[in-house]
N, C-alpha and C positions, 0 to 999 in steps of 0.2 A: 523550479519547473519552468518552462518554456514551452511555448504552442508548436503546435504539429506542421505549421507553417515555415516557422525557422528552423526546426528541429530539417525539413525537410531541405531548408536552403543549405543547411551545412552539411549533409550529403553531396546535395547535388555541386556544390563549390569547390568541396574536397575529391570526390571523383571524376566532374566531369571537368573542370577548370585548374585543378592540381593546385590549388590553394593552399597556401603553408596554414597552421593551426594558428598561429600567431595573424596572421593576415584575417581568415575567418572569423576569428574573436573580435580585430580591432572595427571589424567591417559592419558584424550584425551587431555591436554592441553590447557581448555579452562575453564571461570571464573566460580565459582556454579553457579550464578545466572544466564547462559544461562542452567544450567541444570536442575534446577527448572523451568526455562520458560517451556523446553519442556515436562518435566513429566508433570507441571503442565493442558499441553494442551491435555496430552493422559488420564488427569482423574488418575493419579499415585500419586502424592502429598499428593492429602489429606487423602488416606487411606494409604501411611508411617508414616504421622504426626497424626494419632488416635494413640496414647498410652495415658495416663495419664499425666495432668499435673496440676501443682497446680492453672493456671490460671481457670481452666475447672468451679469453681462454678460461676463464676466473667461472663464467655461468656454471657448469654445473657443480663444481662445488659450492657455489650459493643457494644452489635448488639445492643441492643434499643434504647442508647445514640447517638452512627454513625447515624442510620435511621431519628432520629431526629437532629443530626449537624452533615452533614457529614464530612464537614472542621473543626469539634474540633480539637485540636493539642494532639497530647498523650502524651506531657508532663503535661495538663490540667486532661484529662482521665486518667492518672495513678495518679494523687491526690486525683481526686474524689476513685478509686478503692482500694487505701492504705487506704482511710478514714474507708472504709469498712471491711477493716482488709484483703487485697490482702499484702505476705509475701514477692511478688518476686521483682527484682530488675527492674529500671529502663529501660536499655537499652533489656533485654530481652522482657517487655513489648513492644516494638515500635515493634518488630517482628511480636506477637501476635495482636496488633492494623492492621499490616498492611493485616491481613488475613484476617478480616469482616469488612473492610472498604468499601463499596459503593464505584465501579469507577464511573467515571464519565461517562453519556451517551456519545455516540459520538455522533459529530453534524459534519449533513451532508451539506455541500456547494453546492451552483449553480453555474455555469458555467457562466459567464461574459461577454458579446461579447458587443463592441462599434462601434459605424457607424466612417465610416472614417471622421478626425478630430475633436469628438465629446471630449476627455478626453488624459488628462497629469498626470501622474503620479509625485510628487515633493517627494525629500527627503533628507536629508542628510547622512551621513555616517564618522567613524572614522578609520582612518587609520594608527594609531599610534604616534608617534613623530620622527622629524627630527632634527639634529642638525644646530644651526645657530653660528654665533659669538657674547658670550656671554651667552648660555645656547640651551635650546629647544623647541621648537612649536610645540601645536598639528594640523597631517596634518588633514583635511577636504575634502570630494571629495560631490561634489553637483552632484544630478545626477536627471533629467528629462525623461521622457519615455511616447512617444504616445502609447496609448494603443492599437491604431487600427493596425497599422507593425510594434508596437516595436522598433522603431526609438530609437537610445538611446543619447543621449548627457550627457555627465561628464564633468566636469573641477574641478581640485585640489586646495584646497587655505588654508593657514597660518592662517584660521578665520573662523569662521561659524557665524559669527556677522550677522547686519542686511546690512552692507554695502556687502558683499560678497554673500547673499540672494538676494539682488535686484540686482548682476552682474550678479549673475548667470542665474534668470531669461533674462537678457538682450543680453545673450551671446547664451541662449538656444534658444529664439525665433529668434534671428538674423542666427544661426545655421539651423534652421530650416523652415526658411524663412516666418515666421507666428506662430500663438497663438493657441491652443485649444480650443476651446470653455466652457470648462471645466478644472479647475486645480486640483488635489485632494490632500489632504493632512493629514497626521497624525498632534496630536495637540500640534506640534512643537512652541515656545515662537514668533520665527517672524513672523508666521502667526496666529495665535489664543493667544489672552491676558487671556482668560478665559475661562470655560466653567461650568454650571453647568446644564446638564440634553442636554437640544435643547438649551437653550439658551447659544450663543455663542455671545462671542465679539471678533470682529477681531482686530490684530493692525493694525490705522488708517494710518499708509504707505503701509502696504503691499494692502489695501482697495483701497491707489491711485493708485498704480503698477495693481489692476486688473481694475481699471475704465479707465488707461492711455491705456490697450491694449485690455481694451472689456471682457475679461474673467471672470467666475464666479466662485470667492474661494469656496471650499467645502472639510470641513475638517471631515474625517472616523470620527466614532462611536469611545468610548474610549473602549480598551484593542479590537480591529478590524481590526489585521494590514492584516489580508484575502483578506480585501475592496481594499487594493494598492498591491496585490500580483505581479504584474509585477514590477514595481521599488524595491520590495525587492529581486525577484530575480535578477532583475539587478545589486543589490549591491553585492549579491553571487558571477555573473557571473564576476562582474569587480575584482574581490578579486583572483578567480582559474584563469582564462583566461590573466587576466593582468599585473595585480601586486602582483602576487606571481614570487617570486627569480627574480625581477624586481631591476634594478640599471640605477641610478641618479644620477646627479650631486645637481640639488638643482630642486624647483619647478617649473622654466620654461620648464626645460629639462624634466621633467616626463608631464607637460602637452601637451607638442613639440612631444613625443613620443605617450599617450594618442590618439593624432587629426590621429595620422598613424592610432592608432588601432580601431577605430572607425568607417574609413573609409576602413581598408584592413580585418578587421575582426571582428566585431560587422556587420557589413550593409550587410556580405556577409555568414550570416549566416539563416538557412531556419526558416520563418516565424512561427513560432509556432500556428496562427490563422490559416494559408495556408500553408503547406509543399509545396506546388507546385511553391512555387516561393522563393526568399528569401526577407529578410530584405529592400534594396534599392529598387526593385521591386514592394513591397507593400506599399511605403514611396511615390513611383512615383504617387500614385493613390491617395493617402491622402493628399499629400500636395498640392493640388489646390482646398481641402475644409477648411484650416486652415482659420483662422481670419487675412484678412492684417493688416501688421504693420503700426504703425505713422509713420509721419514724420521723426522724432526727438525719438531717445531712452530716458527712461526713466532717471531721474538722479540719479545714483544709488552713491548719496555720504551720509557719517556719521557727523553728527555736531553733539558738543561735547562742554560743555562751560568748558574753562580751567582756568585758577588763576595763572597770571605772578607773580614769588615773586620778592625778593630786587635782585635777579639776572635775567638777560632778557631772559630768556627758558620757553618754555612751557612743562606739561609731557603729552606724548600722549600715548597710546599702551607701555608704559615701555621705552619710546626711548625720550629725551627731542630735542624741534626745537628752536631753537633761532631766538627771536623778535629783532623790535628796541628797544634801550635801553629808549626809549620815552614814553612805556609802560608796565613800570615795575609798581606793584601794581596794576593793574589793573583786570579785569573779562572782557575776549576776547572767540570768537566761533572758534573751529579748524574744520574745515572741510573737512574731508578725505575720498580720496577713495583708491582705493588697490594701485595707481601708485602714486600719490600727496598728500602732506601735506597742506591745507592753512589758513593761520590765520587770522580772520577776527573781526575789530573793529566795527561792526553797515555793512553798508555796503561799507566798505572801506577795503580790502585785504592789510595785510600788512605786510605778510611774504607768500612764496611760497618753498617750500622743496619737494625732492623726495622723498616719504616713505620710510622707513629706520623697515625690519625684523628683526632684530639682536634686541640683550636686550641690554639697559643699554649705547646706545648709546648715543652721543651729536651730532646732527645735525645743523653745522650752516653754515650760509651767511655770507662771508667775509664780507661783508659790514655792518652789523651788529656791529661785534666784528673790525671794522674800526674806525665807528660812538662812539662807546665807550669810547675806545682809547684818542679818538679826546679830547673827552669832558673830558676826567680824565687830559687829558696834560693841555689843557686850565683853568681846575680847578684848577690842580697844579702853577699854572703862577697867578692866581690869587689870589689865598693865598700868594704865595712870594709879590707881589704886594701889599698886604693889610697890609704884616709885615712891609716893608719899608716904607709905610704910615703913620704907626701909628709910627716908628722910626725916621722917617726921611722928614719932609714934604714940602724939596727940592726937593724930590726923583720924587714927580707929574709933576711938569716940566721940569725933568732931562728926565724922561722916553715919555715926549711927545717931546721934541727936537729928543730924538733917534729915535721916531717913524716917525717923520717928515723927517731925513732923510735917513729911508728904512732900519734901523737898526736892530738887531734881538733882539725882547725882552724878548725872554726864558731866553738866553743867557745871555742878560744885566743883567737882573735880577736875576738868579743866581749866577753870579758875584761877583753884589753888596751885596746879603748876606750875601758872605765870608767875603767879607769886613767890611760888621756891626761886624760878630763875631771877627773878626781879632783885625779891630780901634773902636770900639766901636763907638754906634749912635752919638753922638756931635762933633769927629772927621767927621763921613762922611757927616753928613747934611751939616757943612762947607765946604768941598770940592766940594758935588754935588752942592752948592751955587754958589761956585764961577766959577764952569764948565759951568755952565749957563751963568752968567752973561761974562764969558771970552769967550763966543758962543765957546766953545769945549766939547763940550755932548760926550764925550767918555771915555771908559774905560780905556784908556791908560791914559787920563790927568787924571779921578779921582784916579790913585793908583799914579802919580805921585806928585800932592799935600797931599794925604796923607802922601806920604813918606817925602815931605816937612813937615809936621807938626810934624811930628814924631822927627824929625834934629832937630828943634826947639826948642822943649821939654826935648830933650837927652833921649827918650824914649829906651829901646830895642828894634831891630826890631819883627813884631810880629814869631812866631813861630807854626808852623801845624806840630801836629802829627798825624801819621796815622796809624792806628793799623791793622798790615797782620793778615786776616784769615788762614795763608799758618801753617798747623799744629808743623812744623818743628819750629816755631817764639812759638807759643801758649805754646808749652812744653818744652821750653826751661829753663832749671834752672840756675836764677844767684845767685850765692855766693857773701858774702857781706863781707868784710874786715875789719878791724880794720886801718885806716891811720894812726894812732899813733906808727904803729910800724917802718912806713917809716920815722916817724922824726929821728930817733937815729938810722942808720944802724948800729950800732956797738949791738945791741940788736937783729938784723935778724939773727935767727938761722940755721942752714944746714937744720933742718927737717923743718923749714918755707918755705925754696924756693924750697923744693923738695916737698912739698903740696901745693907751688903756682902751678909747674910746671905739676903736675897732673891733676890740673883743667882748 
């Protein structure tokens, strides 16, 4: 828009001073096409643009093709007009299209008025992305609105899934302390699965969310968003009024601030149906014809069948929660809603988690990764157990005298493998033999018979190396000698012991 002052100067510039449009623009500062708008509304326009042009033999078959498609596209219409032997280019054409193109009639709206608690307005809206830990979410603002005073309720969420759809509803009528009698809706995926013409199919949850409080879905006409004109402007109003140059710490905090503005500045603003009163004033008169609520709110949670692999997580929303390890391979239901995770085998719960926003996290239960633990150490003790078996088949009633009396069999067992690698299996099944039969089931008497046998034999004793990770040991270079030059010192040279002495 532009004042009646310059509106007036480009009149008077283009008629009385024959100023080109381009000159009038660059002069008052403003873009040509507001100065086309306006000659074009004093009847100026189309007798500057009568001169000659090459499009001129081509017009009216372009006015007879618009009349007949007025949505053809003129990159269409300039192929059919090139076929014809039209010389000029492209983009000049779209100019000339857009001067006998047929606007569109206007279409005139009725005025809307609803009996107090007759209709709700539903919607969603997008409000950019927040950062979390591990990347970003887009935010979501749910926003409900009695039609009759404008009541408005919003709440922010990390989702516009159908779990976040059914809270919002749950948060809006508890907010408002009853239902509408009517819900309206655009043909958003959680309330309408389909539609072709009148015939609609709803989704068959949002069907029980309006049987559970009584209310009747009804979703606009397609491309009709006129029919919900109050919730769009409520989306307007929450974007200038709220959350513009608005600061957060994360989504509790902008809804915590939100429940202010709602109540200090949404409710206290004048009724648009009634100037005479405001927002909460007209909410007082409507809300003792709403629909009472149930007992019990609806259950607004999401099940989800998830697929435990060979590690005990499930992945839910990009975040994994950890099962028992007792249900690994399996096909389990996670059940979520915005505050809880929970995983459920048939109907047996058998992980519980607090939702987790962040990407890419790992959510677990100590007890879980306890249980794990457990069974990998007891796994391990049982493979030692089955070496010394098939090595040594003393070793069964050596390991149940230990047990008998309170002994540790990690331990024992670990032990005695060194001792297979050390004495090899026919020395120790002898020793654990005779430990038995000498009732001293212990570690101390079987390395001591062993070393008895060992004496016996005039074996070596055994020898354990052990090789340091420590880099310093790893990169260490040994040099290797000739010993034959230590038989004969009279052959050790000066330049020999002053390149031992270097190394």
């Amino acid at each position: 828009m532009i004042s009646p002052d310059k509106e007036s100067d480009i009149i008077r510039l283009a008629r009385a001073e024959k100023w080109p449009v381009g000159t009038i623009a660059s002069q008052l500062g403003v873009h040509h096409s507001v100065v086309h708008r306006v000659l074009g509304r004093e009847g100026m326009l189309e007798a500057r643009l009568q001169r000659p042009s090459m499009a001129d033999p081509f017009v009216p078959f372009i006015k007879a093709t618009l009349d007949k498609y007025p949505k053809l596209h003129a990159s269409r219409l300039y192929q059919m007009v090139k076929e014809r032997g039209y010389p000029g280019a492209a983009d000049h054409f779209r100019t000339i299209v857009g001067r006998y193109r047929p606007s569109a009639p206007a279409e005139a709206y009725m005025r809307l008025r609803t009996l107090p608690g007759e209709q709700a307005q539903v919607d969603w809206a997008h409000f950019g992305k927040v950062g979390v830990d591990g990347g970003e979410r887009k935010l979501y603002v749910f926003l409900m609105v009695l039609a009759f005073s404008r009541k408005l309720f919003a709440r922010f969420y990390l989702s516009a899934a159908m779990t976040a759809f059914l809270r919002g509803h749950v948060e809006a009528y508890e907010y408002f302390g009853g239902a509408a009698r009517v819900n309206l809706y655009d043909n958003l995926k959680s309330a309408v699965l389909e539609r072709v013409g009148d015939a609609i199919r709803f989704h068959p949850t949002h069907l029980q969310l309006a049987s559970h409080y009584r209310f009747e879905p009804r979703p606009c006409n397609v491309a009709r968003g006129n029919e919900k004109g109050r919730v769009e402007r409520a989306v307007r109003y929450l974007r200038t009024s709220f959350f513009a140059a608005r600061k957060f710490r994360d989504v509790d905090d902008l809804n915590q601030q939100l429940q202010r503005w709602l109540t200090d500045v949404s409710d206290q603003r004048r009724c648009p149906q009634d100037p005479s009163r405001t927002v909460a004033e007209a909410f007082a008169e409507e809300q003792p014809r709403l629909l009472a609520l149930a007992d019990n709110p609806f259950p607004a949670e999401e099940l989800v069948q998830v697929r435990v692999g060979k590690t005990p997580y499930i992945r839910f929303d990009r975040n994994d929660y950890s099962v028992p390890h007792t249900h690994v391979r399996k096909t389990l239901v996670a059940s979520a809603t915005l505050e809880t995770v929970r995983v459920l085998d048939g109907q047996q719960c058998v992980a519980t988690h607090r939702r987790c926003w962040d990407i890419r996290k790992q959510v677990e239960d100590p007890a879980h990764i306890t249980g794990l633990l457990e069974v990998k150490r007891r796994a391990k003790q049982q493979r030692g157990t089955d070496q010394l078996h098939h090595a040594s088949p003393a070793s069964q009633p050596f390991l149940s005298r230990v047990a008998e009396r309170g002994g540790n069999l990690g331990s024992t067992v670990a032990n005695l493998l060194k001792y297979l690698d050390a004495f090899g299996a026919e020395a120790l099944d002898h020793a654990l033999r005779d430990a038995v039969a000498n009732n001293t089931p212990h570690l101390h008497a079987v390395r001591q018979l062993l070393d008895q046998y060992r004496h016996k034999r005039n074996a070596p004793p055994p020898l354990t190396v052990t090789i340091s990770d420590d880099p310093r040991v790893t990169r260490q270079r040994v040099f290797t000698r000739k010993l034959s030059t230590y038989d004969d010192p009279v052959t050790c040279t000066e330049d020999d012991d002053d390149q031992d002495s270097t190394r």
